[in-house]
C-alpha positions in Angstrom: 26.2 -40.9 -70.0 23.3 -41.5 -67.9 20.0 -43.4 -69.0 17.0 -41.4 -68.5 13.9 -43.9 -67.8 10.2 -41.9 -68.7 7.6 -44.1 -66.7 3.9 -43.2 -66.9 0.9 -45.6 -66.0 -1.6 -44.9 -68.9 -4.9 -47.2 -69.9 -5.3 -48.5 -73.5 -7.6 -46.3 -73.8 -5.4 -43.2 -72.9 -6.9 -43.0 -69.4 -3.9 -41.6 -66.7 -5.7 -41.2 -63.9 -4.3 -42.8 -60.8 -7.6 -43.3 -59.5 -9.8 -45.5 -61.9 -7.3 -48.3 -62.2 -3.8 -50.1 -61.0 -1.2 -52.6 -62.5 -1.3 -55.9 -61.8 1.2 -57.0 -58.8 3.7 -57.8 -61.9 3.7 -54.2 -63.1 3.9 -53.1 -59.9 7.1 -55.1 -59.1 8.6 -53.9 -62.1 8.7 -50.6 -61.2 9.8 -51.2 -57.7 12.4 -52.8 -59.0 13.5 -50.0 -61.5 12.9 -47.4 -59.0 15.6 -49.0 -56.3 18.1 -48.6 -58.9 17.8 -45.0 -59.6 19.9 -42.1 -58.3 17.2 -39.5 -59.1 13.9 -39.1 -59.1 12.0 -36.1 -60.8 8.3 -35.5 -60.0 5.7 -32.9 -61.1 4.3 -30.9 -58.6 0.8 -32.7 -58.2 2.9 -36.4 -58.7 4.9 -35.1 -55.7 2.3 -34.1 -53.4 0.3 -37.3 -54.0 4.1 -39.4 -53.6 5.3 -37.6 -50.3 3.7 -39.9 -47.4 5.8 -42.6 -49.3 
């Protein structure tokens, strides 16, 4: 069985929005990281269109 891996970046305040902050270089390593192991990748509409020049 697969492992399925829920990643959302999220303020301790509850804040998501991609806009008002970002991880520090060790979050963002992280998820680089987990992301070059994956076989699939499933995005929301609005995620996608923000992730396609990537």
């Amino acid at each position: 069985m697969r492992k399925l891996i829920y990643g959302i970046n999220i303020s301790l305040d509850g804040c998501c929005d991609h806009t008002k902050f970002s991880g520090g270089d060790d979050i963002q390593d992280y998820f680089r990281q987990l992301l070059q192991e994956v076989d699939l990748l499933v995005y929301g509409r609005k995620t996608y269109e923000l992730m396609v020049p990537f």
